[in-house]
DOBADO-900529 format. One record per residue (C-alpha): x, y, z; residue number from 1. Coordinates in steps of 0.25 Angstrom, whole numbers, always signed. Example, Ala and Ser with C-alpha at 12.3 -4.5 7.8 and 13.67 -1.06 7.14 Angstrom:
2
{{+49; -18; +31}; 1}
{{+55; -4; +29}; 2}
***
This chain:
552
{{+14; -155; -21}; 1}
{{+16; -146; -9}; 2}
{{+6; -142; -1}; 3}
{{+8; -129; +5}; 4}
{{+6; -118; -7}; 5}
{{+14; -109; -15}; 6}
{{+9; -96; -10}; 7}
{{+12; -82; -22}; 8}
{{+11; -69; -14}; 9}
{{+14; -56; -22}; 10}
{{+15; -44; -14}; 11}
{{+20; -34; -24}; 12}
{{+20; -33; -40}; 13}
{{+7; -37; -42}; 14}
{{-3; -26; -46}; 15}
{{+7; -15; -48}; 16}
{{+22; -12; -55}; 17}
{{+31; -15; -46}; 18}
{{+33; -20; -31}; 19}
{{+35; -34; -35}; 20}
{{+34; -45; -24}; 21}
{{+30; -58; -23}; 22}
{{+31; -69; -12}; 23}
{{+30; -85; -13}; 24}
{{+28; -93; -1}; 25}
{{+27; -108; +2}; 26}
{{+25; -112; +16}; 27}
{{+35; -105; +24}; 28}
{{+46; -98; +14}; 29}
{{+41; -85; +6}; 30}
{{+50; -79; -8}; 31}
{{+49; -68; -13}; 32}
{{+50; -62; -26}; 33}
{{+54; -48; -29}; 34}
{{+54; -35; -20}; 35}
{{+49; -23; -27}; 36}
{{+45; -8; -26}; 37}
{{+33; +0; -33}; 38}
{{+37; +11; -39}; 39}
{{+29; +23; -35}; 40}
{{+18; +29; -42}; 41}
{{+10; +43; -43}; 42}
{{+0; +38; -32}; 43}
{{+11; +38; -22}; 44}
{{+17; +49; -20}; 45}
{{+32; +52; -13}; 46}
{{+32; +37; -12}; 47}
{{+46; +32; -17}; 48}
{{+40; +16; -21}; 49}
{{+32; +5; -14}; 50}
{{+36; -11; -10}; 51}
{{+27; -21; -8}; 52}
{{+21; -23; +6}; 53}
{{+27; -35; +12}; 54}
{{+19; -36; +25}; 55}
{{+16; -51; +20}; 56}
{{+32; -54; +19}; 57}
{{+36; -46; +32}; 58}
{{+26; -56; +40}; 59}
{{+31; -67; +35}; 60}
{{+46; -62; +33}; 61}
{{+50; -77; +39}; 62}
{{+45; -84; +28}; 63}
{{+51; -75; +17}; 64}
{{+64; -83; +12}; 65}
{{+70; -74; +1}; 66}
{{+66; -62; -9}; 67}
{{+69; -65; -25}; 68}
{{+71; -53; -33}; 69}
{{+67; -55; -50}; 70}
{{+75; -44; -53}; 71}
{{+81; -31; -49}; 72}
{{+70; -18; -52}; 73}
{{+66; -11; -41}; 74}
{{+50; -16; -42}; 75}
{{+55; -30; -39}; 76}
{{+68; -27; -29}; 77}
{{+65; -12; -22}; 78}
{{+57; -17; -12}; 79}
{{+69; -26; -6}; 80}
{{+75; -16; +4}; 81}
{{+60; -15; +12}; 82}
{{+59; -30; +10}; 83}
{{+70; -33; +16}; 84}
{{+71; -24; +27}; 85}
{{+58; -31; +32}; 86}
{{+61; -45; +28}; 87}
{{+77; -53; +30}; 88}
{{+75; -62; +16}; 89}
{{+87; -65; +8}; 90}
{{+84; -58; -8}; 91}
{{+89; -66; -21}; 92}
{{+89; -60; -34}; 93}
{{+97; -58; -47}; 94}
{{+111; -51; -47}; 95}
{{+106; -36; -51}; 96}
{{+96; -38; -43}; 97}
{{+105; -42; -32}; 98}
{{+114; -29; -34}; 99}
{{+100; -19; -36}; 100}
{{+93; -24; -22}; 101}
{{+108; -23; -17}; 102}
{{+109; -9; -23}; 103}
{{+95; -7; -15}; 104}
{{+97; -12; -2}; 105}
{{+111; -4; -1}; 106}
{{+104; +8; -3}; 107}
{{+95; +5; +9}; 108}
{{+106; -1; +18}; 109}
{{+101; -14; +18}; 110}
{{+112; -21; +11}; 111}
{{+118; -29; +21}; 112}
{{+105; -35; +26}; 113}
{{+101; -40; +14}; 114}
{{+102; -55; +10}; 115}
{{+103; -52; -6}; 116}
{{+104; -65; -15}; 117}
{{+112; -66; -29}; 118}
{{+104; -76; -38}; 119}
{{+108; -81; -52}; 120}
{{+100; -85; -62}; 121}
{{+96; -102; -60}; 122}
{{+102; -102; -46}; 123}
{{+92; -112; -38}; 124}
{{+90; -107; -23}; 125}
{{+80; -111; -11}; 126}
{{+71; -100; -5}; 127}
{{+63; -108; +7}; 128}
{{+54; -117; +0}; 129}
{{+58; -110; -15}; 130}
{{+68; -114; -26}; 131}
{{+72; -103; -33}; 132}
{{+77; -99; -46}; 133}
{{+80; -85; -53}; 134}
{{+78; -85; -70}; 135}
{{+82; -73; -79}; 136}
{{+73; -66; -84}; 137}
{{+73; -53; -93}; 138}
{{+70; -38; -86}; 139}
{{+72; -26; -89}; 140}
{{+86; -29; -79}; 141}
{{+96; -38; -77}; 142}
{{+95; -50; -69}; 143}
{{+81; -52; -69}; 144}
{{+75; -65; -65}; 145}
{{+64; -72; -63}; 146}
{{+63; -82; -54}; 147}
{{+57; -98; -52}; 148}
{{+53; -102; -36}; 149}
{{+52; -116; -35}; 150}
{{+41; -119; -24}; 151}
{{+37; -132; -19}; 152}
{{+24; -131; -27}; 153}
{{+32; -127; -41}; 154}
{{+40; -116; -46}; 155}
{{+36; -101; -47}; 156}
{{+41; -92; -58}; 157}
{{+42; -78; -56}; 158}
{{+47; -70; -68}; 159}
{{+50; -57; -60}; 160}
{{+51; -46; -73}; 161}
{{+54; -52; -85}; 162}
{{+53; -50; -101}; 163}
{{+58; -58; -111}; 164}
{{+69; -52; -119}; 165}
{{+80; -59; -129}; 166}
{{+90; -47; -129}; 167}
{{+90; -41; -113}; 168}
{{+100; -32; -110}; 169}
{{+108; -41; -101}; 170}
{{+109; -52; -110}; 171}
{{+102; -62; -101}; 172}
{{+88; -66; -107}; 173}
{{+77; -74; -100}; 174}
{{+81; -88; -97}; 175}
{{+70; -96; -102}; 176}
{{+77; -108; -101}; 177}
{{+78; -108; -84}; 178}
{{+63; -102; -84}; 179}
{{+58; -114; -92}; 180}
{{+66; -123; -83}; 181}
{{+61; -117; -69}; 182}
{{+47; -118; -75}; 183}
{{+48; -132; -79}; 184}
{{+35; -138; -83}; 185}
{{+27; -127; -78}; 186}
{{+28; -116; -66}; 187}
{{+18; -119; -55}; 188}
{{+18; -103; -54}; 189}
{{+24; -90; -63}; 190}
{{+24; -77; -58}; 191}
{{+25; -67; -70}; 192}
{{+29; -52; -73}; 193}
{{+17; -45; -78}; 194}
{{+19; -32; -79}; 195}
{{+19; -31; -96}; 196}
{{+9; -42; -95}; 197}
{{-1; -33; -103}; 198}
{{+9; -30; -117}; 199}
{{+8; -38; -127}; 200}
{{+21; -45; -133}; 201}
{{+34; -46; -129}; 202}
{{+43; -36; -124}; 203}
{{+55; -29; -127}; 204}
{{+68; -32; -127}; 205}
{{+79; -21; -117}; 206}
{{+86; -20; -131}; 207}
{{+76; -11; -135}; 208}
{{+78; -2; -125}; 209}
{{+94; -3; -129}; 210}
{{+92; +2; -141}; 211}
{{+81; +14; -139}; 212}
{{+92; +19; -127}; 213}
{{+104; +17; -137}; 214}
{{+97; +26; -146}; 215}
{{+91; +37; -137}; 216}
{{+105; +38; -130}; 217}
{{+113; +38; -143}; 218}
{{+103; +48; -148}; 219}
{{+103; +58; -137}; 220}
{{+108; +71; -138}; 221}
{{+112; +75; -125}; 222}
{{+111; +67; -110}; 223}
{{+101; +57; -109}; 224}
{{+96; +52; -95}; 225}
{{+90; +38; -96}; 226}
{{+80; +33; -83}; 227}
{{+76; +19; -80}; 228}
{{+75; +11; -66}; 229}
{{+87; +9; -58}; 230}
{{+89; -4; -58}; 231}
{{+87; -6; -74}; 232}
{{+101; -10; -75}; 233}
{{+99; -14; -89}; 234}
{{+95; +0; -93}; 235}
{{+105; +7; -87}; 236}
{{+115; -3; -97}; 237}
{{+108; +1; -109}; 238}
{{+111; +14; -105}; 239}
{{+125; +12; -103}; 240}
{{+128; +5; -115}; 241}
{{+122; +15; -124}; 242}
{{+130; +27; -115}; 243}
{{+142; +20; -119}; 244}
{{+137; +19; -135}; 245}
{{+137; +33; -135}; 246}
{{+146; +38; -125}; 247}
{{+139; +42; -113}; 248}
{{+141; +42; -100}; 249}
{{+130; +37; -90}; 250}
{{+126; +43; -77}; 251}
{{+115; +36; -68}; 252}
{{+106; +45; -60}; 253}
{{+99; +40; -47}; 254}
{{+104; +33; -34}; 255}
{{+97; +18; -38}; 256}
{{+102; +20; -52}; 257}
{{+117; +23; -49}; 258}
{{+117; +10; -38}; 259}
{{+111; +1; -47}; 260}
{{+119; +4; -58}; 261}
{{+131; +3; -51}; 262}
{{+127; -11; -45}; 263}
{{+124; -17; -59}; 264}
{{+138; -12; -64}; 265}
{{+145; -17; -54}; 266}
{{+139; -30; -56}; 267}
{{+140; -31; -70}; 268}
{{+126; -28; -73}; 269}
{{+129; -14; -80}; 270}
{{+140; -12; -90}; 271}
{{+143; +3; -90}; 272}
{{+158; +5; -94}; 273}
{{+168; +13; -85}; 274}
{{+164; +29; -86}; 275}
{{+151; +27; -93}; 276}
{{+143; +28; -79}; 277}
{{+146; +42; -74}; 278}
{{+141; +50; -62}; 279}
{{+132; +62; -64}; 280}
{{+141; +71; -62}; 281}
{{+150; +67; -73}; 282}
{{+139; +66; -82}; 283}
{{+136; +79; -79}; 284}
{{+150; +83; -86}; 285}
{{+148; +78; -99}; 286}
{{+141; +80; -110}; 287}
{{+126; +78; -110}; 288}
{{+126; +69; -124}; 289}
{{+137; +60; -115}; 290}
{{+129; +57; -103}; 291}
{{+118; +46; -100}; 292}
{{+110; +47; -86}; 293}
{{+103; +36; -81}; 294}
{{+91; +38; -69}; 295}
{{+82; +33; -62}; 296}
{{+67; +39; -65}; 297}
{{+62; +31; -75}; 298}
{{+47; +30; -67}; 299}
{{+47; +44; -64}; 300}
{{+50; +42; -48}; 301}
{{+48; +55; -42}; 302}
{{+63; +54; -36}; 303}
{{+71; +47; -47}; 304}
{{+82; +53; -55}; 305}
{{+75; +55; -67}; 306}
{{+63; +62; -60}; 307}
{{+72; +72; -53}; 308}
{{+79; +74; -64}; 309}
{{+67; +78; -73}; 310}
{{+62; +87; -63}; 311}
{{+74; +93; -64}; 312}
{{+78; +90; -47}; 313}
{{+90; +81; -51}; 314}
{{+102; +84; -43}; 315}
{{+111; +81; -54}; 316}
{{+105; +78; -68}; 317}
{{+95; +89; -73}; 318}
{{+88; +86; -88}; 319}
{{+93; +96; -101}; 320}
{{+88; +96; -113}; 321}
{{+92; +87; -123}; 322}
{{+94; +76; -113}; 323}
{{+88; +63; -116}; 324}
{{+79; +55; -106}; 325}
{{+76; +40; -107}; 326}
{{+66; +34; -97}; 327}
{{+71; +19; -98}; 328}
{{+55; +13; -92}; 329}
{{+42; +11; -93}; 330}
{{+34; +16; -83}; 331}
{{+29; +8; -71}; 332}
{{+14; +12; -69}; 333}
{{+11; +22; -61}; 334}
{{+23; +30; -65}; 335}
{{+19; +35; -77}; 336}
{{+15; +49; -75}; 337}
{{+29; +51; -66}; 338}
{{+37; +45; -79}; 339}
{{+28; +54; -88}; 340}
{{+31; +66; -77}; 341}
{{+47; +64; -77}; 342}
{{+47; +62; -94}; 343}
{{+41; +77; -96}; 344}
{{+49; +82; -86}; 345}
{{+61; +78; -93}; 346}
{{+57; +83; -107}; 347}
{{+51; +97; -100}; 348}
{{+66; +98; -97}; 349}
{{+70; +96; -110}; 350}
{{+74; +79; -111}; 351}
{{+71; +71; -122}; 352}
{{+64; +59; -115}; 353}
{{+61; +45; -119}; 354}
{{+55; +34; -113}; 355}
{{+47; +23; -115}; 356}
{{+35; +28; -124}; 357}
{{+43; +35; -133}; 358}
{{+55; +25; -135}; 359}
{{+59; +12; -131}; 360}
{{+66; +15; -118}; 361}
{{+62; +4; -111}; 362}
{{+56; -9; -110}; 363}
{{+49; -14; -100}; 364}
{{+55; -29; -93}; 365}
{{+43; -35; -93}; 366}
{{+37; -47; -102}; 367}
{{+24; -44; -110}; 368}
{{+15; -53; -114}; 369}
{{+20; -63; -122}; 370}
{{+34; -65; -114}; 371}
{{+23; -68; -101}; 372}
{{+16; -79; -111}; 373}
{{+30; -83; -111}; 374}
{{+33; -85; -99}; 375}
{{+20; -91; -96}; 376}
{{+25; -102; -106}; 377}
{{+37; -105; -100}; 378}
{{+34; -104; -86}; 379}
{{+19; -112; -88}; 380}
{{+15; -112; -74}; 381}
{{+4; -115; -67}; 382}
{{-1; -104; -59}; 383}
{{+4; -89; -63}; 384}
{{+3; -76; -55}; 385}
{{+6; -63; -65}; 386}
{{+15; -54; -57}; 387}
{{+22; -39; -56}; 388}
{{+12; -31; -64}; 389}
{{-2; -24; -63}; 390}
{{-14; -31; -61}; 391}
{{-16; -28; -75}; 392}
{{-4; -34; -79}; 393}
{{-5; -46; -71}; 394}
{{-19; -49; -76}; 395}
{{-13; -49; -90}; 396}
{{-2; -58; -87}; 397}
{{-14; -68; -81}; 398}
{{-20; -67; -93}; 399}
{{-7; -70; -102}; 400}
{{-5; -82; -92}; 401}
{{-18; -87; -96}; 402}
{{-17; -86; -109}; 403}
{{-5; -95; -107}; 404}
{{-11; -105; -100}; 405}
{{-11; -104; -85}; 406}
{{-26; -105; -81}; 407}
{{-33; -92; -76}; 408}
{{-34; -101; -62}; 409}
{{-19; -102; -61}; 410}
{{-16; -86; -63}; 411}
{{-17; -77; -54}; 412}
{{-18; -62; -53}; 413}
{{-13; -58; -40}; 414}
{{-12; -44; -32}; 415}
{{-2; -43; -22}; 416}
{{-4; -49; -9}; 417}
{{-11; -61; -16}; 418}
{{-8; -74; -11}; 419}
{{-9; -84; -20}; 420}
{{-8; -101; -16}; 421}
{{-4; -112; -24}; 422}
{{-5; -125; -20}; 423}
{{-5; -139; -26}; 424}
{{-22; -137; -29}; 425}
{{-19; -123; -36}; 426}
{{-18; -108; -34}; 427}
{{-26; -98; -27}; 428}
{{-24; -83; -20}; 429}
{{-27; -87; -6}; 430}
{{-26; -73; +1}; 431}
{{-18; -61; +2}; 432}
{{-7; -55; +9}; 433}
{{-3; -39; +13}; 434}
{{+3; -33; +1}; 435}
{{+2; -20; -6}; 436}
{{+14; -9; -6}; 437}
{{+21; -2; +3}; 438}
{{+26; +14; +1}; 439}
{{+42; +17; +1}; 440}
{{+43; +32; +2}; 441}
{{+58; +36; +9}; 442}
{{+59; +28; +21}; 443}
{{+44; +27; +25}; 444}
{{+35; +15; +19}; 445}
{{+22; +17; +19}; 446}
{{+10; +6; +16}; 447}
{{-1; +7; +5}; 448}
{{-12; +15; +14}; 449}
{{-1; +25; +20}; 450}
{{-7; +38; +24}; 451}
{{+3; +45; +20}; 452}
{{+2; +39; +5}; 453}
{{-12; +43; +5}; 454}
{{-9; +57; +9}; 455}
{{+2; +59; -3}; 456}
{{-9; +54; -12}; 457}
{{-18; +64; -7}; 458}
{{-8; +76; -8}; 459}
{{-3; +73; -20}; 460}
{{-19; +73; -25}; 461}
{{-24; +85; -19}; 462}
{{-11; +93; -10}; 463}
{{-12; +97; +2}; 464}
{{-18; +109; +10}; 465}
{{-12; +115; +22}; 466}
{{-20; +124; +33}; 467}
{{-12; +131; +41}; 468}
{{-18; +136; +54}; 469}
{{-14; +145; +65}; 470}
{{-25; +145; +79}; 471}
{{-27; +150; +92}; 472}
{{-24; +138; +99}; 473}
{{-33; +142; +111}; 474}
{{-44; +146; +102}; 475}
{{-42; +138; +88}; 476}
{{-44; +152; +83}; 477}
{{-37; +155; +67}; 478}
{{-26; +166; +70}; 479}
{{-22; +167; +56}; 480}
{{-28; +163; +40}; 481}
{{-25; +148; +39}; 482}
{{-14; +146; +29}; 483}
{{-17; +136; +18}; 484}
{{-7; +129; +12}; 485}
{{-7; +118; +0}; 486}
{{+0; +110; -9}; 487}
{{-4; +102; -22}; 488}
{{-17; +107; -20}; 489}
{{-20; +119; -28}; 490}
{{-15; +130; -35}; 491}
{{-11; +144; -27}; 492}
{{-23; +152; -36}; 493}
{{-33; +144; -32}; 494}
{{-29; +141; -17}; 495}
{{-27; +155; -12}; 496}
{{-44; +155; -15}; 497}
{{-45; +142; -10}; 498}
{{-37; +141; +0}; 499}
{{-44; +156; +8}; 500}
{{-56; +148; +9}; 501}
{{-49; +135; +14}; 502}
{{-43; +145; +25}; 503}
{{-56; +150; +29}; 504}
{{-61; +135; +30}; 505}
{{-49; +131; +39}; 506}
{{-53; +143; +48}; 507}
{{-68; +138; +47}; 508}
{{-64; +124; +53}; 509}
{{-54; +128; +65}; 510}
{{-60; +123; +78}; 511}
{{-64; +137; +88}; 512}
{{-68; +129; +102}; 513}
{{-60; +132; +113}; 514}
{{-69; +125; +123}; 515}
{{-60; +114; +122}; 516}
{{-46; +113; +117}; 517}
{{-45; +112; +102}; 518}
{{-42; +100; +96}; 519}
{{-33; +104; +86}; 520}
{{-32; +90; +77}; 521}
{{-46; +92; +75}; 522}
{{-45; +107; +70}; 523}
{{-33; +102; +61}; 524}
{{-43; +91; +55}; 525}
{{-56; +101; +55}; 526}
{{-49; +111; +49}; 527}
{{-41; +100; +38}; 528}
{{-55; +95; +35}; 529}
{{-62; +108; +33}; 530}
{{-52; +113; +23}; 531}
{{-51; +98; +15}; 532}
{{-67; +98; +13}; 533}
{{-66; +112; +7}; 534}
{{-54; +110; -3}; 535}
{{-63; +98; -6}; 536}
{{-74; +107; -8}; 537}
{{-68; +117; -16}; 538}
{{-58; +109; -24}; 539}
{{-61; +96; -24}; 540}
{{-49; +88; -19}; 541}
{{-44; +87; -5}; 542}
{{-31; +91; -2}; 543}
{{-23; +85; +11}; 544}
{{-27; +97; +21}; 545}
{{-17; +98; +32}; 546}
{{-19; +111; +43}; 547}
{{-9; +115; +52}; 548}
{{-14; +123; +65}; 549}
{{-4; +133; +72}; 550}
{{-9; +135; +85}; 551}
{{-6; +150; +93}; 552}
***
């Protein structure tokens, strides 16, 4: 037996939807799995999604040998480009995932640079001290995989996203068969998806969803609009085929959207027939009850085409009545106020809307409880770590393992920046390293305790307040009423009360020495402090006070 350990460091993906990545090290070579972004939720506002911190990768970047990507969803493969930039490590993944990161990096110009790895099914390759070997599994897309890591202390499974179903959508179900072969006698470790770890049974199958789109599209009386997640090739198919059933014509909204789709086409992983996909513009022309559009939205993303076009700020798609809506997901947590936002503004302009509490418009990819037994049953490893999900969720999937045999002692319930050991006496979390999120918003990328973050919160809580101030600048004498200004903060009728006492408090506070030369910072932060304690006083909330002094 080996005598350095097996070192399991998750950095993303454990104790939230989304940001997915985990890193495996023996001595000096590092794997990575998976790459994801956190979509945003209500408690950070502007903030266009978040990747994990990779603080711990970045000062070890030598080490790191190669990025394996399970599948192509944006919580496992959006977080490449910063990655990438930051670290020169070569990326292996499935086909569709190949063309989606491709599709990615184009769009940020970094196509060139990148080292991008075509892997097929039961191909064997060496990463440093790793073998390594992709499996199908089935998702909620094409080409997902899950994947075995041979260390030198024994092999790791790690199921990326999976379900077990016997009728998926591209015809290619989960191969048992290489999964019980990889495991062999028993896996010294499984890594498992855990995100449905808390429903009971099994889950259903994409033909489901087939049949409920089918009917709502065949049903509809006028345009019907269909939402879902770019890359959710196979629900864009669904769509098509029922569009050709009865004879409509398909426009796809959004920038993501349109790339994707016209990545998986061209590589044969969409089957739209020539003239069935048309542009906007030419959907416009037609008859409502002949035209299908497809968007992005389905989380309620304050930018998404679906979002805009609810609030009526779309540039080329605006809602009518008698237009049918179909939101094709579940929602992630945290998005379910947005979601519940976008779906009255679409019936408040007159849409029919479906979604997934009235209709079965989408089934989640994830494996419930009695696909995890299985997996458990197959795999039979020795130590397991629950993985992508909640802490709830992870917590009942470490039950479920229990249950099926692996002592409490050999499971783990990790957060991330845990680092767990294993070695030839056992298993145990030795320490951690930095990990946490970091904030995409444009350009700027901002860390979990920004300022700037904390002021957002803070504004789009209690507004803001504005003091307005013009002064003697010899003197420090008022020369004029301070203006008062706010925003999110109160309602005109009660601030033109309010705000003639808050002037005279500003007045109050200005500094009058002239012994000395005035120190002008401090009158701003006098004067800002001053006016926050007496809206706190009066109101009860403490708005962000901001005072602008013009000095005559």
């Amino acid at each position: 037996m080996p005598e350095s350990p097996l070192t399991v460091i998750p950095l993303g993906g454990l104790g939230e939807i989304g940001q997915n990545m985990l890193a495996l090290e023996y001595e000096d070579d590092i794997v990575v799995v998976d790459a994801g972004i956190l979509f945003p939720g209500e408690d950070t506002p502007g903030i266009d999604f978040a990747i994990p911190d990779i603080t711990y990768l970045r000062e070890n970047r030598d080490r790191v040998r190669a990025i394996l990507i399970t599948h192509g969803h944006e919580d496992h493969i959006g977080a490449l480009p910063f990655v990438l930039a930051e670290i020169d490590v070569p990326v292996y993944s499935s086909r569709l995932a190949h063309g989606l990161i491709s599709v990615k990096l184009r769009e940020r110009g970094m196509i060139r640079d990148a080292r991008l790895n075509v892997v097929e099914p039961h191909t064997r390759f060496r990463v440093g001290a790793f073998q390594v070997e992709f499996f199908r599994v089935c998702h909620s897309i094409p080409d997902a995989m899950g994947i075995a890591i041979e260390s030198p202390l024994g092999m790791v499974i790690h199921t990326g996203d999976f379900k077990i179903d016997h009728t998926p959508i591209d015809s290619q179900p989960m191969d048992f068969i290489a999964l019980s072969r990889l495991a062999g006698d028993g896996a010294l470790l499984l890594l498992s998806d855990s995100t449905y770890a808390e429903v009971k049974g099994y889950t259903e199958s994409e033909q489901v969803v087939a049949q409920a789109l089918d009917r709502l599209i065949g049903e509809a009386p006028g345009r019907v609009m269909v939402a879902t997640f770019a890359s959710l090739i196979s629900r864009v198919q669904q769509v098509v085929d029922s569009a050709v059933k009865y004879d409509r014509k398909v426009a796809v909204v959004g920038r993501s959207m349109a790339n994707n789709v016209k990545m998986a086409r061209k590589m044969g992983y969409l089957d739209a027939p020539d003239g069935v996909l048309v542009s906007t513009r030419d959907a416009a022309r037609l008859p409502n009850e002949r035209v299908v559009i497809m968007a992005t939205g389905s989380q309620g993303e304050p930018t998404s085409a679906l979002v805009r076009i609810a609030n009526g700020e779309h540039r080329d798609v605006e809602v009518e009545a008698g237009d049918t809506v179909i939101i094709s997901a579940s929602p992630i947590p945290g998005n379910e106020t947005l979601i519940a936002k976008t779906i009255d503004s679409l019936f408040m302009r007159g849409a029919q809307v479906y979604y997934s509490r009235v209709e079965m418009v989408h089934v989640h990819g994830h494996a419930s409880q009695e696909e995890l037994k299985m997996m458990l049953g197959l795999v039979r490893p020795r130590y397991f770590v629950p993985v992508h999900g909640e802490y709830r969720h992870l917590v009942a999937h470490a039950s479920i393992a229990r249950s099926m045999g692996v002592p409490a002692s050999n499971t783990f319930v990790l957060t991330d920046g845990d680092v767990l050991q294993i070695d030839s006496s056992g298993a145990d979390v030795v320490g951690s390293v930095p990990a946490g999120r970091l904030y995409v918003d444009g350009r700027m990328l901002w860390n979990m305790y920004s300022e700037t973050l904390d002021e957002r919160r803070r504004l789009s809580r209690n507004g803001v307040v504005a003091v307005l101030l013009c002064v003697d600048e010899v003197t420090g004498e008022a020369l004029a009423e301070p203006a008062i200004v706010s925003s999110g903060f109160t309602d005109l009728d009660e601030s033109q009360y309010l705000f003639g006492k808050t002037a005279k408090i500003a007045l109050q506070s200005l500094e009058t020495e002239t012994r000395y030369a005035i120190d002008w910072d401090r009158v701003e932060a006098r004067v800002a402090g001053a006016v926050s304690d007496f809206l706190y006083e009066q109101t009860r909330r403490r708005p962000t006070v901001l005072v602008a002094i013009e000095r005559l």
